[in-house]
NUDOVEX-992183 format. One line per 5 residues: number of its first residue (from 1); their letters; for each residue y, z, x of N, C-alpha, C. Coordinates in nm, 3 decimals. Each point is the difference from the previous one (the first is absolute). Last residue first. Example, Ala and Ser with C-alpha at 12.3 -4.5 7.8 and 13.67 -1.06 7.14 Angstrom:
! residues 2
2) sa) -0.225:0.708:1.285:0.119:0.006:0.082:0.109:0.073:-0.077 | -0.572:-0.007:0.029:0.119:0.000:-0.089:0.120:0.000:0.090
//
This chain:
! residues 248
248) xxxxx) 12.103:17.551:18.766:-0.028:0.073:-0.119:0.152:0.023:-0.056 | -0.187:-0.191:0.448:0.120:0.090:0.003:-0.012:0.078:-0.187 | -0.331:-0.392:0.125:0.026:0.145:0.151:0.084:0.085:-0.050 | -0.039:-0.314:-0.303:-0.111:0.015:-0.012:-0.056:0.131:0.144 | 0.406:-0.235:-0.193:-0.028:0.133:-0.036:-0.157:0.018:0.021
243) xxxxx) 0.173:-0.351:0.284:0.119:0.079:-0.021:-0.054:0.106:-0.093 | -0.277:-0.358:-0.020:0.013:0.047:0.097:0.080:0.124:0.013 | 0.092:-0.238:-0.333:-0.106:0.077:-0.066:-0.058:0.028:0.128 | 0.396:-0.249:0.046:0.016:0.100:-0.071:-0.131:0.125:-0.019 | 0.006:-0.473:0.163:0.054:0.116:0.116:0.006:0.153:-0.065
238) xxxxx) -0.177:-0.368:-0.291:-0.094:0.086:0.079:0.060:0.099:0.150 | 0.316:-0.228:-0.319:-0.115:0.047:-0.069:-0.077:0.119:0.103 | 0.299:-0.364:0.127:0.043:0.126:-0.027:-0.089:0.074:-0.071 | -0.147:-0.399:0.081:-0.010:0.053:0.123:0.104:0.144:-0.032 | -0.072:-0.217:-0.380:-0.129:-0.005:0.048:0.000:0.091:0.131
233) xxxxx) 0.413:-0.184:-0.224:-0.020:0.090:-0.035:-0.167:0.067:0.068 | 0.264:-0.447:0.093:0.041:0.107:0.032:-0.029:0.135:-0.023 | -0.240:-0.432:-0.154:-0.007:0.038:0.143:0.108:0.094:0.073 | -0.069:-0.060:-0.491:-0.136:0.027:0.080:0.047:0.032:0.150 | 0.370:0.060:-0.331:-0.068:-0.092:0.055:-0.110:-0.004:0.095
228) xxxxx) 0.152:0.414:-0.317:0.097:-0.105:0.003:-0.064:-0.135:0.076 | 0.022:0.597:-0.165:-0.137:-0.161:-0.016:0.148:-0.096:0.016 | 0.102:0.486:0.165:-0.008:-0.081:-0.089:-0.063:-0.135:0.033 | -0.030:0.542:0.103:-0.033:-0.155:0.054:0.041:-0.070:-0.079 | -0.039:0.548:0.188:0.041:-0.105:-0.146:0.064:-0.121:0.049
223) xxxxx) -0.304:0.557:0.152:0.104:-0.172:0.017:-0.015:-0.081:-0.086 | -0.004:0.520:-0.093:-0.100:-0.116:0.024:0.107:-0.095:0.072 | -0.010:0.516:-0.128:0.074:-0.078:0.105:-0.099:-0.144:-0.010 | 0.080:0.314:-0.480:-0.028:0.075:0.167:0.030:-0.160:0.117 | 0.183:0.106:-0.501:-0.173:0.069:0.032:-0.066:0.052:0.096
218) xxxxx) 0.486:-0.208:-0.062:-0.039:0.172:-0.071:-0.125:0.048:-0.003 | 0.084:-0.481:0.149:0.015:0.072:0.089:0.015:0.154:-0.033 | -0.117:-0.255:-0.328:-0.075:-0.017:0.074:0.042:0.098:0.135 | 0.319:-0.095:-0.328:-0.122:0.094:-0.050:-0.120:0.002:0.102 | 0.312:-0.308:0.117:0.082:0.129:-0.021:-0.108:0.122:-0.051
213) xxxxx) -0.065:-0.480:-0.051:0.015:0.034:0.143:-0.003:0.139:0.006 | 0.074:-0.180:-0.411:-0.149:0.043:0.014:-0.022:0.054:0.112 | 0.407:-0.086:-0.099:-0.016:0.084:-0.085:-0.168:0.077:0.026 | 0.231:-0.449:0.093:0.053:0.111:0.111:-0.079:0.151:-0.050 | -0.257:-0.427:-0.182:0.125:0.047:0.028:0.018:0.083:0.100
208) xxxxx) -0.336:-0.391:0.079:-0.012:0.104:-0.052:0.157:0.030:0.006 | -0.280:-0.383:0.091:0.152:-0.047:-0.101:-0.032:0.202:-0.066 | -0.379:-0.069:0.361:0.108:-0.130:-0.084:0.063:0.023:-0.083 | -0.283:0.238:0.400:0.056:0.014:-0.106:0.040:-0.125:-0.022 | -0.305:0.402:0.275:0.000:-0.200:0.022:0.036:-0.035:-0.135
203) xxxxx) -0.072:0.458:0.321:0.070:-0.078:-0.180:0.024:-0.123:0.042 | -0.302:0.390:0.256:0.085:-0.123:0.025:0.033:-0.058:-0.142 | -0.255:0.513:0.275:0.025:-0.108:-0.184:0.095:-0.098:0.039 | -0.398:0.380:0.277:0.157:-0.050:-0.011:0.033:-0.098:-0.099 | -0.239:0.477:-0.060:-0.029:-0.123:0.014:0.148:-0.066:0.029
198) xxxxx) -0.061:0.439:-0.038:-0.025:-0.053:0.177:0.001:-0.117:-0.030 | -0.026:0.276:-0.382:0.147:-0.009:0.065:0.018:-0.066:0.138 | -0.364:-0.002:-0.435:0.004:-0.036:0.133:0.123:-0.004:0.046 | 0.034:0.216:-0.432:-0.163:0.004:0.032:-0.022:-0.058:0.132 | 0.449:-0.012:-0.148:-0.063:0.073:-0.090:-0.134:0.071:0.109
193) xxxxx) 0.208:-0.413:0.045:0.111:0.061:0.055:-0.089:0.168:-0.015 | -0.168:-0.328:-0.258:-0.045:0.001:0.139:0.050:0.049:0.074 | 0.146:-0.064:-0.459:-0.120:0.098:0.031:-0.053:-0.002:0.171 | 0.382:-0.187:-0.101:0.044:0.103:-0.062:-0.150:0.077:0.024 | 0.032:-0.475:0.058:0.000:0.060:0.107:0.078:0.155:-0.030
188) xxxxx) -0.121:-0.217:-0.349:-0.151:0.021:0.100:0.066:0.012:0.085 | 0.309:-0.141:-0.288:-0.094:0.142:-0.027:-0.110:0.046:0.075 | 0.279:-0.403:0.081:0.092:0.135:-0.008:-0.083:0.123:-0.015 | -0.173:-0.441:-0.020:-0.034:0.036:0.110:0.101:0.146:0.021 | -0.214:-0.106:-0.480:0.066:-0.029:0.098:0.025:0.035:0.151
183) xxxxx) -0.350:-0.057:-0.409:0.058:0.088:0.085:0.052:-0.067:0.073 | -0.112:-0.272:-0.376:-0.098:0.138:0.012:0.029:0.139:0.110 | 0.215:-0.536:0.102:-0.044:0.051:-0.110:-0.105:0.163:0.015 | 0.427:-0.128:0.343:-0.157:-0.016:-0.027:-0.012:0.026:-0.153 | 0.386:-0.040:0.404:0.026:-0.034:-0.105:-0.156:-0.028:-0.053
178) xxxxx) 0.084:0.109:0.454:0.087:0.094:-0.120:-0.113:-0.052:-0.100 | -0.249:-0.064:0.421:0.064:-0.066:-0.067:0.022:0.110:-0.082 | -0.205:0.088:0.511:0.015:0.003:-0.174:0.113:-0.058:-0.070 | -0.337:0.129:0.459:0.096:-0.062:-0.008:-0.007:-0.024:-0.139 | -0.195:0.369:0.360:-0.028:-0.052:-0.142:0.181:-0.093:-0.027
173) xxxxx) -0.406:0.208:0.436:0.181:-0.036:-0.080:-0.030:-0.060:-0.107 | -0.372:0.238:0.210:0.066:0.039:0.114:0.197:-0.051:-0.072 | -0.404:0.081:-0.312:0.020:-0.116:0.063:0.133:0.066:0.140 | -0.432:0.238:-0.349:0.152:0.031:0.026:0.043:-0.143:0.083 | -0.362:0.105:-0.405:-0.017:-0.024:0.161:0.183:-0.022:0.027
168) xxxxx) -0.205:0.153:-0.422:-0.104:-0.005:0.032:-0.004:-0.019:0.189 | 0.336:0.060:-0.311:-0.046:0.111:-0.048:-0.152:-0.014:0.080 | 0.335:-0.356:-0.052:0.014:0.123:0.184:-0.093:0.100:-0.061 | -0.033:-0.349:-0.308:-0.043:-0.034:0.168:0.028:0.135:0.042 | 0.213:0.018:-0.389:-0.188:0.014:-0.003:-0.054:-0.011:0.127
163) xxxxx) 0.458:-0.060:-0.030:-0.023:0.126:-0.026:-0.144:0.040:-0.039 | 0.116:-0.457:-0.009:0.057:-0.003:0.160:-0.036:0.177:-0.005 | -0.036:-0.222:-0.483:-0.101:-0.026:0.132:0.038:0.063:0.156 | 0.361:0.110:-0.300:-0.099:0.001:-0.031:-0.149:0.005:0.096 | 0.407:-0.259:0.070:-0.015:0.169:0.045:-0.117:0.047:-0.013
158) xxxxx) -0.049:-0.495:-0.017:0.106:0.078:-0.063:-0.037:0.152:0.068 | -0.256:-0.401:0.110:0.097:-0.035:-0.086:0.090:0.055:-0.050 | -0.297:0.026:0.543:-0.002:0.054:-0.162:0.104:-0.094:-0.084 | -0.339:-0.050:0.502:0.148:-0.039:-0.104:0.020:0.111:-0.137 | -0.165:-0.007:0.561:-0.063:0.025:-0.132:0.083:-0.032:-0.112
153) xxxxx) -0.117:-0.054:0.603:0.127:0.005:-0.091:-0.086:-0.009:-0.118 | 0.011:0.049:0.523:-0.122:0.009:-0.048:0.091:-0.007:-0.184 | 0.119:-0.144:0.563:0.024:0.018:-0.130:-0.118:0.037:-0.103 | 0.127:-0.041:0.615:-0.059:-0.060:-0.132:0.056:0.058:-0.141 | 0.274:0.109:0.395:-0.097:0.014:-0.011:-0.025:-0.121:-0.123
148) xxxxx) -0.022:-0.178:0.292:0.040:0.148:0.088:0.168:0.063:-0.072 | -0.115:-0.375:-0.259:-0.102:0.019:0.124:0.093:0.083:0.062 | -0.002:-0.326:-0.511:0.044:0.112:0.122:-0.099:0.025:0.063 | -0.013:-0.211:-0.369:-0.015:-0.123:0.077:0.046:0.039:0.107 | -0.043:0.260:-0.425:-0.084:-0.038:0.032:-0.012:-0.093:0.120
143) xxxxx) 0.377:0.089:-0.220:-0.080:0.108:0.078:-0.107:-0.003:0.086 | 0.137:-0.355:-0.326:0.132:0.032:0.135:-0.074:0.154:0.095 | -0.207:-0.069:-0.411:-0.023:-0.089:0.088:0.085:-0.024:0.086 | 0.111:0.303:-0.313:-0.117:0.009:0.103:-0.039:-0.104:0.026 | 0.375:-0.060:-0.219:-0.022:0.084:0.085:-0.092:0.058:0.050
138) xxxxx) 0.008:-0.266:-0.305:0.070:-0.104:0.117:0.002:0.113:0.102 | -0.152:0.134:-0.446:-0.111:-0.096:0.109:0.055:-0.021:0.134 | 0.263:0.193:-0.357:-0.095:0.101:0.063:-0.084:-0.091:0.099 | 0.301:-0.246:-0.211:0.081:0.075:0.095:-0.077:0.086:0.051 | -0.212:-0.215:-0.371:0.052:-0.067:0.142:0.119:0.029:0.131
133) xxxxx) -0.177:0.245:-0.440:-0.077:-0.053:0.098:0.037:-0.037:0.088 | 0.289:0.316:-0.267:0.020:-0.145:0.008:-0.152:-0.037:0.124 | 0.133:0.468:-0.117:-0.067:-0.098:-0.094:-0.001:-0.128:-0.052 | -0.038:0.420:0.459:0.054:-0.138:-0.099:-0.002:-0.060:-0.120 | -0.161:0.297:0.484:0.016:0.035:-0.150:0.141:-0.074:-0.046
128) xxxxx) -0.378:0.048:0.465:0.106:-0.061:-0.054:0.038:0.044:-0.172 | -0.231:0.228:0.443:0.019:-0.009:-0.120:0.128:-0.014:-0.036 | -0.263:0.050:0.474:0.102:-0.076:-0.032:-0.010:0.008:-0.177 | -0.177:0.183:0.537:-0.069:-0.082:-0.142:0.126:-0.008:-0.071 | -0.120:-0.050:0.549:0.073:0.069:-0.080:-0.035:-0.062:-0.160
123) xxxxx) -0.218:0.014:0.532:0.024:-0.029:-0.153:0.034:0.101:-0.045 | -0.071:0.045:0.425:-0.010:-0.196:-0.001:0.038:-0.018:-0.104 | 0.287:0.418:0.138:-0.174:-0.015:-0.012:-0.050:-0.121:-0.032 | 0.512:0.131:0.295:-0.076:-0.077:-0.187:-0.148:0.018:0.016 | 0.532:0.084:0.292:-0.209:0.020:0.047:-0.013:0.002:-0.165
118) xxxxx) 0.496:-0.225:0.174:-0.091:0.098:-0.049:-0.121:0.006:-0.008 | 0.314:-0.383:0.132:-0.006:0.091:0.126:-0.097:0.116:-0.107 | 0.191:-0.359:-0.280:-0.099:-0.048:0.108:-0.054:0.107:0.103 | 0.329:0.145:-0.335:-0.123:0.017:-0.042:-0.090:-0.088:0.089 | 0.405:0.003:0.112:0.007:0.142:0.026:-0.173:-0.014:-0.085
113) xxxxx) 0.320:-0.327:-0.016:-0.056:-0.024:0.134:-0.067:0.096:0.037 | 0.157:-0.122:-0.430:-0.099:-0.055:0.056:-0.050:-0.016:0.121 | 0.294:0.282:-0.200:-0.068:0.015:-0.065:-0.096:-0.054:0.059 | 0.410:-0.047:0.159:-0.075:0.112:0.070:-0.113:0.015:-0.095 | 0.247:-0.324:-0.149:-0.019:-0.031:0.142:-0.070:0.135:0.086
108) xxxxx) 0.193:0.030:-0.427:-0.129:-0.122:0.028:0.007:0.027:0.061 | 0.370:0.248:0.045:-0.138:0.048:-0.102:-0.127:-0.070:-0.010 | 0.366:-0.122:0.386:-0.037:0.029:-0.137:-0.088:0.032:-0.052 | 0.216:0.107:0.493:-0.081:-0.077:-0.043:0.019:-0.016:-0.208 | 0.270:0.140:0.446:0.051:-0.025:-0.143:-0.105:-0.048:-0.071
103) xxxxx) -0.056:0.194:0.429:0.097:0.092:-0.071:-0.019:-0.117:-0.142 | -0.367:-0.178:0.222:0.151:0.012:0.071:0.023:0.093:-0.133 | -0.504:0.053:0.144:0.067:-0.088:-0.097:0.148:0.032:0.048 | -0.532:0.057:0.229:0.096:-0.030:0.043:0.095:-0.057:-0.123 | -0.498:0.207:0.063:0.078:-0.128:-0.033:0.120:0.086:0.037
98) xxxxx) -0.340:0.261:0.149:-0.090:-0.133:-0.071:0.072:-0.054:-0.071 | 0.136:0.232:0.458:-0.027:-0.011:-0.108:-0.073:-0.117:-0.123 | -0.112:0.176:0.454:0.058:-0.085:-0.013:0.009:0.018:-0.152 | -0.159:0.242:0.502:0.060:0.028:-0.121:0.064:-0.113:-0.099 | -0.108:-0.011:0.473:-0.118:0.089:-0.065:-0.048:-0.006:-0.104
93) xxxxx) 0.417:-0.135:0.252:-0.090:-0.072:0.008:-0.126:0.003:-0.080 | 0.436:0.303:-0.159:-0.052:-0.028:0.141:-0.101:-0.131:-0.008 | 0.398:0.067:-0.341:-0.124:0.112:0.037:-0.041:-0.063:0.176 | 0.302:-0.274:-0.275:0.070:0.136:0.037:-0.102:0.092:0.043 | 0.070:-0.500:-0.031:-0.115:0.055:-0.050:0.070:0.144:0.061
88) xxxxx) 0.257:-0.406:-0.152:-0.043:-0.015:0.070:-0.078:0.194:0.020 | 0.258:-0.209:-0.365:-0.112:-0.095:0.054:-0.093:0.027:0.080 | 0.371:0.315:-0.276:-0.002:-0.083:0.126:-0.148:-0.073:-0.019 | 0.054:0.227:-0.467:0.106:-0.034:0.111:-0.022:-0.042:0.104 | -0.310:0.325:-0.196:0.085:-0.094:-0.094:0.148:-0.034:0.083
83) xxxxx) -0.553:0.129:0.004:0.087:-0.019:0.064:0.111:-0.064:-0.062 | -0.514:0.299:-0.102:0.088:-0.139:-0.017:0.095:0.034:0.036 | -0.510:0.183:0.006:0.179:0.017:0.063:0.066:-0.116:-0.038 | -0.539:0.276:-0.176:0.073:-0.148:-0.012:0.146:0.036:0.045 | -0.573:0.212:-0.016:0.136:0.053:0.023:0.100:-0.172:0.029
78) xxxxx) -0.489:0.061:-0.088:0.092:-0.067:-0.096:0.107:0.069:-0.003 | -0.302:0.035:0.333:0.016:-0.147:-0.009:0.076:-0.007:-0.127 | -0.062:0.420:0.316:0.014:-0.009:-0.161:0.045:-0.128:0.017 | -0.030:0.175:0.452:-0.127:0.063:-0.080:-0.047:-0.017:-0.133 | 0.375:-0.211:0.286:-0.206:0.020:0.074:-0.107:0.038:-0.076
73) xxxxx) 0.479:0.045:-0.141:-0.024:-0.154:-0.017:-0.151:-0.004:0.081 | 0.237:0.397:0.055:-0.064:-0.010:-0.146:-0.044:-0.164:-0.019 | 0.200:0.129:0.402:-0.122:0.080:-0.007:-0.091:-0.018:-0.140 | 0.423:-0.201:0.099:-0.108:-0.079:0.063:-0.122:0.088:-0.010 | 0.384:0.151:-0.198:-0.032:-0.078:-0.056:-0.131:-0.052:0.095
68) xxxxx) 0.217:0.311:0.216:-0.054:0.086:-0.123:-0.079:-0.122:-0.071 | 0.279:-0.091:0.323:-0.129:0.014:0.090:-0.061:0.061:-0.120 | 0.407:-0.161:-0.118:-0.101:-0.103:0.019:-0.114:0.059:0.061 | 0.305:0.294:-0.040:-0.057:-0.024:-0.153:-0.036:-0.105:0.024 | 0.199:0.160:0.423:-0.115:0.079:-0.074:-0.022:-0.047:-0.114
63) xxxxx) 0.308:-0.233:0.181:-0.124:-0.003:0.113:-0.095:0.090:-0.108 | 0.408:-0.154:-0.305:-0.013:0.098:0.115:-0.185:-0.058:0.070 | 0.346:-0.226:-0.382:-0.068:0.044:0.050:0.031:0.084:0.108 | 0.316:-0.198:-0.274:-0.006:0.108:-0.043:-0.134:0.044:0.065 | 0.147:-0.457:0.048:0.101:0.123:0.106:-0.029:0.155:-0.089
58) xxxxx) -0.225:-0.414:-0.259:-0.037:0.031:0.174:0.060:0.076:0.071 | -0.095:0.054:-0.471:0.055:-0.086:0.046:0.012:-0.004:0.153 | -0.366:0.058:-0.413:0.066:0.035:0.072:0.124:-0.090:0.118 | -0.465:0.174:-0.441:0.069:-0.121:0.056:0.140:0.109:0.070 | -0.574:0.070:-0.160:0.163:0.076:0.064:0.100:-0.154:0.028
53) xxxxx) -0.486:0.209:-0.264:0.079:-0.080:0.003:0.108:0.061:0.074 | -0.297:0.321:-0.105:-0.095:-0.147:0.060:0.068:-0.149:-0.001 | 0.130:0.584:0.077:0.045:-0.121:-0.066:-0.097:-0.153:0.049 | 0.062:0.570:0.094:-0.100:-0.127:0.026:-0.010:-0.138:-0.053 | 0.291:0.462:-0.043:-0.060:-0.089:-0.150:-0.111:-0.105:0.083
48) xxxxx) 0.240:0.312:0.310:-0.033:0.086:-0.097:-0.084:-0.060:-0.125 | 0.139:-0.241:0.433:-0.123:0.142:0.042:-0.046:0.023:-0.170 | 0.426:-0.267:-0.018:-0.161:-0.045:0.007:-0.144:0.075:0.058 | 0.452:0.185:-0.023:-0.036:-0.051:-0.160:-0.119:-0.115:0.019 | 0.235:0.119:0.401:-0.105:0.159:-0.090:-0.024:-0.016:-0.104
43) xxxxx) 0.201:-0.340:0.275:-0.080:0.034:0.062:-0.114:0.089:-0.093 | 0.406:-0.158:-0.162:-0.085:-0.126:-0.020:-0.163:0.073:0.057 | 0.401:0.260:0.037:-0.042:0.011:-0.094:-0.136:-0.093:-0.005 | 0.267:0.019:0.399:-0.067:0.100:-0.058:-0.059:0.015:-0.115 | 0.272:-0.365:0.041:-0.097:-0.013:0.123:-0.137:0.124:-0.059
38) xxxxx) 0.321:-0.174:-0.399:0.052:0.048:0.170:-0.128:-0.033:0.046 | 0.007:-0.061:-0.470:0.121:-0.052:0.022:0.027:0.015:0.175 | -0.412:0.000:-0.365:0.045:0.016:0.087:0.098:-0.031:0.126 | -0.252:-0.001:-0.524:0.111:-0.081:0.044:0.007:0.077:0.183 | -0.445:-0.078:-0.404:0.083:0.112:0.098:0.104:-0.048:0.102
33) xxxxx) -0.291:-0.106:-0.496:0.042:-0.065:0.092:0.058:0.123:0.112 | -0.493:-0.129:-0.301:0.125:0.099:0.004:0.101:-0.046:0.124 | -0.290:-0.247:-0.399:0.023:0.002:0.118:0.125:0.100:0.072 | -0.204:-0.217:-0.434:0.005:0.094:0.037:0.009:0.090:0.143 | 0.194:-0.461:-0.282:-0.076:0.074:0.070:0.002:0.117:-0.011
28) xxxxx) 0.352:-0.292:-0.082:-0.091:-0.064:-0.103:-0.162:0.111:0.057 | 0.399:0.012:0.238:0.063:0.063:-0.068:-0.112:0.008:-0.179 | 0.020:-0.229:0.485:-0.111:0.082:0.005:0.020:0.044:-0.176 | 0.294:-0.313:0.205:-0.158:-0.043:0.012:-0.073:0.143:-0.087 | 0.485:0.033:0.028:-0.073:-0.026:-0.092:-0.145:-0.101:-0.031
23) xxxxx) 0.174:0.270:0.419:0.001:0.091:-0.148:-0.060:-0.085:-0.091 | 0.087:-0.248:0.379:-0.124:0.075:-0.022:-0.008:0.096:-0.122 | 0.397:-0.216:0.094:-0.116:-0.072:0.008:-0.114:0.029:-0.056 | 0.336:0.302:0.175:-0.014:-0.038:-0.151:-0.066:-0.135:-0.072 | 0.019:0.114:0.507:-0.105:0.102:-0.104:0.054:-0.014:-0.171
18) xxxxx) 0.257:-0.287:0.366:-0.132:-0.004:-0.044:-0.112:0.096:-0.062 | 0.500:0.052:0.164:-0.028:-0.033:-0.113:-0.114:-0.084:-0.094 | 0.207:0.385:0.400:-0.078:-0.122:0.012:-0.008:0.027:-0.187 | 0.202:0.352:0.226:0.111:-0.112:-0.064:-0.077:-0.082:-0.036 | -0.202:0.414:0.203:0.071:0.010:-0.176:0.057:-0.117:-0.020
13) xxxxx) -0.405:-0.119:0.345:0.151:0.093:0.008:0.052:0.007:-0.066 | -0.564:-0.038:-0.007:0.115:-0.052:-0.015:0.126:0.115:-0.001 | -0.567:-0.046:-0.037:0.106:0.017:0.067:0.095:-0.049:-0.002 | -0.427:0.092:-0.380:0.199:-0.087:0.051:0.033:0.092:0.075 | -0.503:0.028:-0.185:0.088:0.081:0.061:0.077:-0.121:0.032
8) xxxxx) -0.367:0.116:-0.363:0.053:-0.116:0.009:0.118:0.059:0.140 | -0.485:0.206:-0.300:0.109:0.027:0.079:0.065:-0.125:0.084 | -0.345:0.073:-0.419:0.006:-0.059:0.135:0.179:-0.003:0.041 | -0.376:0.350:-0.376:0.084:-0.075:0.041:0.059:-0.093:0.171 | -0.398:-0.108:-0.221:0.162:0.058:-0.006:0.004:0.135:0.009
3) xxx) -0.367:-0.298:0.256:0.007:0.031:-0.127:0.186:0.051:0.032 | -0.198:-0.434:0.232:0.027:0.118:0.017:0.013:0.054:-0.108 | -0.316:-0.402:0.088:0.144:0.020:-0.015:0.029:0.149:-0.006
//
């Protein structure tokens, strides 16, 4: 996966109202974004940042920045184009973007269509932190039953424990319960914010206040999940931990 920082490039015309879409895909990330509003610009602001993500709208291309893209797509398999709007394939024969979403896509909806298309190492590891077992279990074993990529996953019971682990082995995502005996998930992600600022962090919450939300986001950028029915929350889950697991 690419180190950070990873340069994110929006072609788009000042009116289109799909990059605020994207703003708040990314907004949970570290992911740098670069708006490019004209032709010229789109052209020299990608020479200049090399952006390994580019989404785009089709009448803002030019002959030359597809012949630029096709050169890099030969040479960097984890260079990624996405297309937003027409159907029908705006690059050349050659050239195909690796998905296709309409102006109005939704936040899901680009979540889950956008982490199928991304380059992943076979395994990704995974520290669960919980202090309800069975919510820690359910989730790795849901993990556990993944493929391309596989899952490699470690449980802890509380902050606490979960701040001993990383002291010993870092997990590519760390998914975490608020509300913990002995350390809370508020405070440990205070020290991890701290001591691993790269790590990416997922809040996997129940019946948390506004208050706690809020402090959290004063710490730094995690995504935040609320626990709710196995079979809706699971697949949001792991789009998610995909999602910071490239983009951070």
């Amino acid at each position: 996966m690419p180190k950070n920082p990873l340069y994110v490039q929006i072609i788009a015309p000042a009116f289109a109202e799909w990059p605020a879409t994207l703003e708040e895909f990314f907004e949970e990330t570290s992911a740098v974004r670069i708006l490019s509003l004209d032709i010229l610009s789109a052209s020299q602001e990608y020479d200049r940042y090399q952006p390994q993500v580019i989404f785009f709208q089709p009448e803002m291309l030019t002959l030359a920045i597809t012949q630029k893209w096709k050169a890099r797509t030969a040479a960097d398999p984890n260079f990624r184009i996405y297309q937003m709007g027409s159907s029908v394939n705006a690059l050349n024969d050659s050239l195909t973007p690796n998905a296709v979403f309409e102006h109005d896509v939704s936040l899901s909806h680009l979540q889950n269509g956008l982490v199928k298309t991304l380059p992943y190492p076979e395994t990704l590891t995974v520290l669960v932190v919980d202090d309800e077992n069975e919510i820690g279990q359910m989730i790795c074993e849901y993990l556990s039953c993944q493929s391309a990529p596989s899952f490699k996953t470690a449980y802890c019971e509380n902050g606490s424990l979960a701040i001993s682990y990383l002291k010993k082995t870092t997990p590519d995502v760390l998914v975490m319960d608020v509300k913990m005996p002995v350390m809370t998930g508020i405070e440990a992600y205070a020290i991890i914010c701290r001591t691993w600022p790269r790590l990416p962090v997922i809040i996997f919450f129940d019946a948390v206040f506004g208050d706690e939300i809020e402090k959290l986001q004063e710490i730094g950028r995690p995504a935040m999940i609320e626990k709710g029915g196995r079979q809706s929350e699971m697949p949001q889950l792991l789009a998610t931990i995909k999602k910071k697991a490239f983009f951070r």
